[in-house]
Biopython code that builds the backbone (N, CA, C, O; Angstrom):
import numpy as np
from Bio.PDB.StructureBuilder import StructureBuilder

atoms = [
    (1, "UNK", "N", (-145.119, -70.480, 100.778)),
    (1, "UNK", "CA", (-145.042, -71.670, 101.593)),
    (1, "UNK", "C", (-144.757, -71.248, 103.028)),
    (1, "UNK", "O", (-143.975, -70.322, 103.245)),
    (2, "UNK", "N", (-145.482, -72.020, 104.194)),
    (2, "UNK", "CA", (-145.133, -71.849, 105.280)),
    (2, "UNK", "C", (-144.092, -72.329, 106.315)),
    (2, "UNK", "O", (-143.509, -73.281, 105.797)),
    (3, "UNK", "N", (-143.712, -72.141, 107.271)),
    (3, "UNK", "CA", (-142.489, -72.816, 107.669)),
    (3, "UNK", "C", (-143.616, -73.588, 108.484)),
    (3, "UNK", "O", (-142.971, -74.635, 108.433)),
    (4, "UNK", "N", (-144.482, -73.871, 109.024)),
    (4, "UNK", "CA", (-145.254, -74.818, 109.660)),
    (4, "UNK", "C", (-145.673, -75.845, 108.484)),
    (4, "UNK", "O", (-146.416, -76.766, 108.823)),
    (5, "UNK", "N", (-145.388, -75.793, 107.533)),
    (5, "UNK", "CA", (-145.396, -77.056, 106.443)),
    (5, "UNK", "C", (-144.026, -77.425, 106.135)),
    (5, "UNK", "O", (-143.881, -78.434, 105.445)),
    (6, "UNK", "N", (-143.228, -76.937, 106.433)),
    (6, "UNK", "CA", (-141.819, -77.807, 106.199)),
    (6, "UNK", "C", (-141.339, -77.833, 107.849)),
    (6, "UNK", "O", (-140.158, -78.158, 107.978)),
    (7, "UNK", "N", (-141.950, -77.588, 108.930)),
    (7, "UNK", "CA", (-141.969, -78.819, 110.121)),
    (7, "UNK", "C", (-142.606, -79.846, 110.042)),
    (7, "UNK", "O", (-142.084, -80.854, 110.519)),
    (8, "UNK", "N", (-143.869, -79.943, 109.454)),
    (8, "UNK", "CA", (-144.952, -80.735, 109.721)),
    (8, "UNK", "C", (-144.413, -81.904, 108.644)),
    (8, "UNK", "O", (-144.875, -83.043, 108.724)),
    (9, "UNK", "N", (-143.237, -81.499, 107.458)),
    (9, "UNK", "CA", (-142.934, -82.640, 106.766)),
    (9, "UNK", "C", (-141.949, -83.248, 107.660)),
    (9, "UNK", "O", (-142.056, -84.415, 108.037)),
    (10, "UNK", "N", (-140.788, -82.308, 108.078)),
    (10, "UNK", "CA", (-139.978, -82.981, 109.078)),
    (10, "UNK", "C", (-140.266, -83.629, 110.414)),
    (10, "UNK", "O", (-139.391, -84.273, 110.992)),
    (11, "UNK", "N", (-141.534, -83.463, 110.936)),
    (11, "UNK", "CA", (-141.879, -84.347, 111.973)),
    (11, "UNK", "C", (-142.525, -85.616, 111.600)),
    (11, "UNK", "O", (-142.444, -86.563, 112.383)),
    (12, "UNK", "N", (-143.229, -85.747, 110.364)),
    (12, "UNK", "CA", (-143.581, -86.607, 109.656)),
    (12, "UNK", "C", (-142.101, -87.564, 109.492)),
    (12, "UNK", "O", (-142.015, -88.769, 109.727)),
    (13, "UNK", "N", (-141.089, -86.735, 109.064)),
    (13, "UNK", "CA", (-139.764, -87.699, 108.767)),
    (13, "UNK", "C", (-139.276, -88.686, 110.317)),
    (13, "UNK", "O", (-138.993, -89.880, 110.408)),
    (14, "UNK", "N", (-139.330, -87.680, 111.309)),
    (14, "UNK", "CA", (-138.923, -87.872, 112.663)),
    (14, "UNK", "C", (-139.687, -89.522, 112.667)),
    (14, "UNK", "O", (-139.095, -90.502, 112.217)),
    (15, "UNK", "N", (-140.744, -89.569, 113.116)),
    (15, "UNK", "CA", (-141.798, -89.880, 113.222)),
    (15, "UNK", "C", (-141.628, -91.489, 112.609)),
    (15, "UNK", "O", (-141.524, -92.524, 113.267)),
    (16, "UNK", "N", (-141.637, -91.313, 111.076)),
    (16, "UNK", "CA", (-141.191, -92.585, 110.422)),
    (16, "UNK", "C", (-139.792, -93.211, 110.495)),
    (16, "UNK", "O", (-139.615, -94.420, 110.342)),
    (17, "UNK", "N", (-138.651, -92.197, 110.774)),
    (17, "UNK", "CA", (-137.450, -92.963, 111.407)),
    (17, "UNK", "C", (-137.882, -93.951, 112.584)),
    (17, "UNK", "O", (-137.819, -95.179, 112.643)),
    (18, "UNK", "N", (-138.425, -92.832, 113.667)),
    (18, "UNK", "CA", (-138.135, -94.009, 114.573)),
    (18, "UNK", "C", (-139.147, -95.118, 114.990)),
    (18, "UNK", "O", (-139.045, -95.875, 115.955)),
    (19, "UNK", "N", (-140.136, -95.060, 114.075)),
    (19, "UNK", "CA", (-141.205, -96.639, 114.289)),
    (19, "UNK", "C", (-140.214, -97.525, 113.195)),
    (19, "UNK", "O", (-140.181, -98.735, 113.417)),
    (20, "UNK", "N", (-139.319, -96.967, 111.910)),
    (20, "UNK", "CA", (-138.791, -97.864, 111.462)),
    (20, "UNK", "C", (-137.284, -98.602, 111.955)),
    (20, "UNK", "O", (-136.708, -99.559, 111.440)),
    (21, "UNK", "N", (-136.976, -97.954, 112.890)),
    (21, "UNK", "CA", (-135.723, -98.418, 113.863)),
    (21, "UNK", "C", (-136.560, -99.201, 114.922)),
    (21, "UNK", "O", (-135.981, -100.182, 115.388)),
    (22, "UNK", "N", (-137.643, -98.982, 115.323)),
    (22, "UNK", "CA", (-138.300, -99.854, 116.258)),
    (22, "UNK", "C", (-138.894, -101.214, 115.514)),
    (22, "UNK", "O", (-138.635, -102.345, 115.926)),
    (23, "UNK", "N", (-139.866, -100.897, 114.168)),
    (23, "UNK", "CA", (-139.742, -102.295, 113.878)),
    (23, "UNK", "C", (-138.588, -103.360, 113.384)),
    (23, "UNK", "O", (-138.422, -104.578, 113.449)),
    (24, "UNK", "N", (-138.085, -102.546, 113.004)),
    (24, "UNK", "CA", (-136.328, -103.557, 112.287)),
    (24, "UNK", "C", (-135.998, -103.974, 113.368)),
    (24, "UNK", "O", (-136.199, -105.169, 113.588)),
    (25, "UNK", "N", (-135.287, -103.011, 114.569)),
    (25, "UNK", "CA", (-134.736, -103.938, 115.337)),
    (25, "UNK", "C", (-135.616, -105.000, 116.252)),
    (25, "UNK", "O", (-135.038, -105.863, 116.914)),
    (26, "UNK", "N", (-137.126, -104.868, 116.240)),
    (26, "UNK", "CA", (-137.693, -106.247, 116.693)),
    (26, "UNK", "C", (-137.963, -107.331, 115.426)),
    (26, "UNK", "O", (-139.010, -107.975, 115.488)),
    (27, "UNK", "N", (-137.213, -107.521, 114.472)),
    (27, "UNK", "CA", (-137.555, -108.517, 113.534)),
    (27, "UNK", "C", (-138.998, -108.216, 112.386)),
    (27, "UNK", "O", (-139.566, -109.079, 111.716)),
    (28, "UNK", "N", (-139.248, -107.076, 112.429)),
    (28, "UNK", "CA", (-140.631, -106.990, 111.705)),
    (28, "UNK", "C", (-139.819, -106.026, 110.254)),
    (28, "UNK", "O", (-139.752, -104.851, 110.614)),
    (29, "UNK", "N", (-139.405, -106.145, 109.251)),
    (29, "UNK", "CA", (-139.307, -105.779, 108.175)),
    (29, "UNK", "C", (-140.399, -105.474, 107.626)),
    (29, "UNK", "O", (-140.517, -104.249, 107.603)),
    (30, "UNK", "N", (-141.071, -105.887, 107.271)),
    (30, "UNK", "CA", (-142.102, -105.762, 106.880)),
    (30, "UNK", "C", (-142.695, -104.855, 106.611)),
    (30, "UNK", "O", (-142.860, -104.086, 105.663)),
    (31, "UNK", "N", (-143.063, -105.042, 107.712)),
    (31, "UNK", "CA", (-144.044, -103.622, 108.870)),
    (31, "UNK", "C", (-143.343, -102.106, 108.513)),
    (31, "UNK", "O", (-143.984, -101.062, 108.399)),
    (32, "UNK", "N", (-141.689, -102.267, 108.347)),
    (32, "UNK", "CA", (-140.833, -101.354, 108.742)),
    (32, "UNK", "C", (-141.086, -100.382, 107.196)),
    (32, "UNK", "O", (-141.383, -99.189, 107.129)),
    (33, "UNK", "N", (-140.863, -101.309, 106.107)),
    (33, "UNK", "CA", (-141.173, -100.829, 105.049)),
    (33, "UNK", "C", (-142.377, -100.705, 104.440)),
    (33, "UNK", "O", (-142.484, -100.178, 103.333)),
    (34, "UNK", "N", (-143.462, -101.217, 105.162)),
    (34, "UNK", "CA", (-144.725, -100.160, 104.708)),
    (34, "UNK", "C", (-144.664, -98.997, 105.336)),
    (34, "UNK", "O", (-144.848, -97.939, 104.733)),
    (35, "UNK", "N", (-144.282, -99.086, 107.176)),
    (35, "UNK", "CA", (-144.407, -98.032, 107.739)),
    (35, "UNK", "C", (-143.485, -96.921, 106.826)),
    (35, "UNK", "O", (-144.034, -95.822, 106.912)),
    (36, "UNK", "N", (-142.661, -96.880, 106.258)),
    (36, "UNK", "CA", (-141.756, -96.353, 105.593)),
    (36, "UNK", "C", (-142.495, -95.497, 104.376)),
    (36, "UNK", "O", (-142.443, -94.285, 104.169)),
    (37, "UNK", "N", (-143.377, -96.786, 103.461)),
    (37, "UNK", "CA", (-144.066, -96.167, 102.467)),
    (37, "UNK", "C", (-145.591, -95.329, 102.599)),
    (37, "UNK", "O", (-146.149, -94.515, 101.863)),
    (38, "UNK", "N", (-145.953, -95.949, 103.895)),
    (38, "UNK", "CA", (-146.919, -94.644, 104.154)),
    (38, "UNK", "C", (-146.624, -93.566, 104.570)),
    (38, "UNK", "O", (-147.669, -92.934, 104.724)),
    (39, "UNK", "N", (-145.649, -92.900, 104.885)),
    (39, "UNK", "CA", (-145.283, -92.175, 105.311)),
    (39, "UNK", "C", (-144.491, -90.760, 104.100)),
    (39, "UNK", "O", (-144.233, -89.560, 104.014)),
    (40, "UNK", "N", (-144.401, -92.474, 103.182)),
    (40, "UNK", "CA", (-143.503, -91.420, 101.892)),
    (40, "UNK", "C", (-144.887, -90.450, 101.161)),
    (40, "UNK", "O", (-144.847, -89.284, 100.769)),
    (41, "UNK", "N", (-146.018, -91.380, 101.162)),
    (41, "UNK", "CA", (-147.247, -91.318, 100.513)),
    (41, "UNK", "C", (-148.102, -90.099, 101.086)),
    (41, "UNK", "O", (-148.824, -89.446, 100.333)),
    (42, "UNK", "N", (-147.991, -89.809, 102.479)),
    (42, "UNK", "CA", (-148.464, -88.837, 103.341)),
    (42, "UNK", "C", (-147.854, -87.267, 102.900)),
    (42, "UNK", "O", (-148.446, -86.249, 102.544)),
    (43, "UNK", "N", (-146.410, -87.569, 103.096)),
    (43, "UNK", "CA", (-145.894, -86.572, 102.745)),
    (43, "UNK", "C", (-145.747, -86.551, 100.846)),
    (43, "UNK", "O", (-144.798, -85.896, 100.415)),
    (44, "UNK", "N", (-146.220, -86.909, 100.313)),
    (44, "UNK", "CA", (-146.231, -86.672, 98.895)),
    (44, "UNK", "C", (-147.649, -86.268, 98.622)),
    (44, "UNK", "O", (-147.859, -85.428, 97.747)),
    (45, "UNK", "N", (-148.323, -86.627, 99.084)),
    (45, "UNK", "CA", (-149.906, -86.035, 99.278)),
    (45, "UNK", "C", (-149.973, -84.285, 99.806)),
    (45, "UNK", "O", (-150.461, -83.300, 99.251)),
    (46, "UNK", "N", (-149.463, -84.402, 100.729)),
    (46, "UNK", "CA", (-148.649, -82.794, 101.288)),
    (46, "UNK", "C", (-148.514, -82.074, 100.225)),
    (46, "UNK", "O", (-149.324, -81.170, 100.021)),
    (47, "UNK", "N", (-147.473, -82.319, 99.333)),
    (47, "UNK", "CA", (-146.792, -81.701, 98.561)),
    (47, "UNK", "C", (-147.496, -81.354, 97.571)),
    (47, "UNK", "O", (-147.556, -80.131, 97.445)),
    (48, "UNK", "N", (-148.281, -82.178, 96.508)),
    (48, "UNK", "CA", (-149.053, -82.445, 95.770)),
    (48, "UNK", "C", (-150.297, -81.582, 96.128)),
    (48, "UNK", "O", (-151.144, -81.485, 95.240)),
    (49, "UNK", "N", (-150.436, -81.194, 96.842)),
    (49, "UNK", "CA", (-151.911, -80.609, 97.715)),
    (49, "UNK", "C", (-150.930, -79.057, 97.556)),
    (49, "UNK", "O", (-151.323, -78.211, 96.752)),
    (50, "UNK", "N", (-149.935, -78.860, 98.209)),
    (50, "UNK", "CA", (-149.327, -77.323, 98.079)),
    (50, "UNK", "C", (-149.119, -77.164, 96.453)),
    (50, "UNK", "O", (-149.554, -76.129, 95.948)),
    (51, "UNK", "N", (-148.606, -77.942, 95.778)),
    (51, "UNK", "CA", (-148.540, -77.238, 94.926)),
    (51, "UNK", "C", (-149.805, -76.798, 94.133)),
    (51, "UNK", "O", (-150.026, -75.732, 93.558)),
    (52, "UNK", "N", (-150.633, -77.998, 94.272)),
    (52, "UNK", "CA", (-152.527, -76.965, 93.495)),
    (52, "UNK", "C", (-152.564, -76.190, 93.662)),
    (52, "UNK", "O", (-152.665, -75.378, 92.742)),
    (53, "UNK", "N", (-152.510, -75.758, 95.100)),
    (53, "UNK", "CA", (-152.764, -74.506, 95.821)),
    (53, "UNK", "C", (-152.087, -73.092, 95.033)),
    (53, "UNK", "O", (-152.693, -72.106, 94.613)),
    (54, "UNK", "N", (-150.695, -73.373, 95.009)),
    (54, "UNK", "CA", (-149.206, -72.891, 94.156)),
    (54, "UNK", "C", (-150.293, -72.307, 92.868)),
    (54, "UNK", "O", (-150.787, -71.210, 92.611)),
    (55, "UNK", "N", (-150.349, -73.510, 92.316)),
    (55, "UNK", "CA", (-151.134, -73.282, 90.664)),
    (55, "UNK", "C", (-152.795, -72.072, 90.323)),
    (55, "UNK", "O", (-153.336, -71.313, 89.519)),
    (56, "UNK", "N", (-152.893, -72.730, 91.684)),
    (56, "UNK", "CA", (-154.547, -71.825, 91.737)),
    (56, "UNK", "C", (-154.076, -70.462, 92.256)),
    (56, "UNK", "O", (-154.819, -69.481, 92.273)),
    (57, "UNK", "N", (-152.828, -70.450, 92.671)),
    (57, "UNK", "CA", (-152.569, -68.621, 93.184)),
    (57, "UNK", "C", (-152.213, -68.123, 91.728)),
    (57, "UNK", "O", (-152.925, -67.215, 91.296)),
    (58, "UNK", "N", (-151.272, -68.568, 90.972)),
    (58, "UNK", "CA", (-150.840, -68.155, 90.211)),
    (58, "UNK", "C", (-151.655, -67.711, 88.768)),
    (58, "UNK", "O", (-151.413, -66.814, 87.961)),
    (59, "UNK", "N", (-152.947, -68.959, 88.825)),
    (59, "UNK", "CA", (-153.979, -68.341, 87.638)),
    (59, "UNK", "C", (-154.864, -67.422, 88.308)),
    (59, "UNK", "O", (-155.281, -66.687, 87.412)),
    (60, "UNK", "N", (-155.412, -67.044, 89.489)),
    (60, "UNK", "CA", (-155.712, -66.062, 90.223)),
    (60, "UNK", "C", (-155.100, -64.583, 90.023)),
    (60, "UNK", "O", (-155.574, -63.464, 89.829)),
    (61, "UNK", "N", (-153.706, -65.180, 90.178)),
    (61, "UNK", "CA", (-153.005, -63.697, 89.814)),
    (61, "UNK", "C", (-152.453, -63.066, 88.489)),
    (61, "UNK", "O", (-152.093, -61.934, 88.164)),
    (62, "UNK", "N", (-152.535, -64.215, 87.897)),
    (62, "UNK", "CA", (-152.472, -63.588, 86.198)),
    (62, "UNK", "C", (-153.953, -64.030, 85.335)),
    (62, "UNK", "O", (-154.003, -64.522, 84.208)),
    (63, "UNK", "N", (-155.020, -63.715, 86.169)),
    (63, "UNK", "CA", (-156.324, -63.544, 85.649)),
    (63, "UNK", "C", (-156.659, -65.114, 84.696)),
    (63, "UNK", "O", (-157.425, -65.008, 83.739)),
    (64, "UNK", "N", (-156.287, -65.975, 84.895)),
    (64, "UNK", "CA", (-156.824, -67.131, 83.782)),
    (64, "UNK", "C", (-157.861, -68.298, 83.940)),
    (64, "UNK", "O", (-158.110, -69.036, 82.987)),
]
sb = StructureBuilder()
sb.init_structure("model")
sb.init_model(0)
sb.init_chain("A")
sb.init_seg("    ")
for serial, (resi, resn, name, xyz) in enumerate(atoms, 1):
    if name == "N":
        sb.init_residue(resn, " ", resi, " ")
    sb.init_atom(name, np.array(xyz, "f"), 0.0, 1.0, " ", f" {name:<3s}", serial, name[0])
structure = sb.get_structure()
C-alpha cells in the first residue's frame, strides 16, 4: 500500500468534513448527509479496488 492512498483517503475525509459543517450550519441536512454518504461510498470503492489488487498480487505470487 502506498502512502499517497492513505492521503488521498484523508483528503477525501478533509474534504467531506467541511462541505458537511458548511451545509448543517446553513440549514441543509440533507444535503449534509448525502454529502456525507458519498463520500463514505468513494472511499469504500478505494478500498475495495486496493484490496483486488491485494488478492491478484497474492495469487500471482503463489502461482494460482
Amino acid at each position: 500500500m502506498n502512502v499517497d492512498f492513505i492521503f488521498k483517503i484523508a483528503a477525501i475525509g478533509i474534504i467531506v468534513t467541511v462541505l458537511n459543517l458548511l451545509l448543517v450550519r446553513s440549514g441543509r441536512e440533507e444535503q449534509a448527509l448525502l454529502t456525507t454518504l458519498a463520500g463514505l461510498v468513494v472511499v469504500l470503492l478505494m478500498i475495495v479496488k486496493a484490496i483486488a489488487e491485494l488478492f491478484g498480487e497474492i495469487k500471482s505470487v503463489f502461482g494460482l
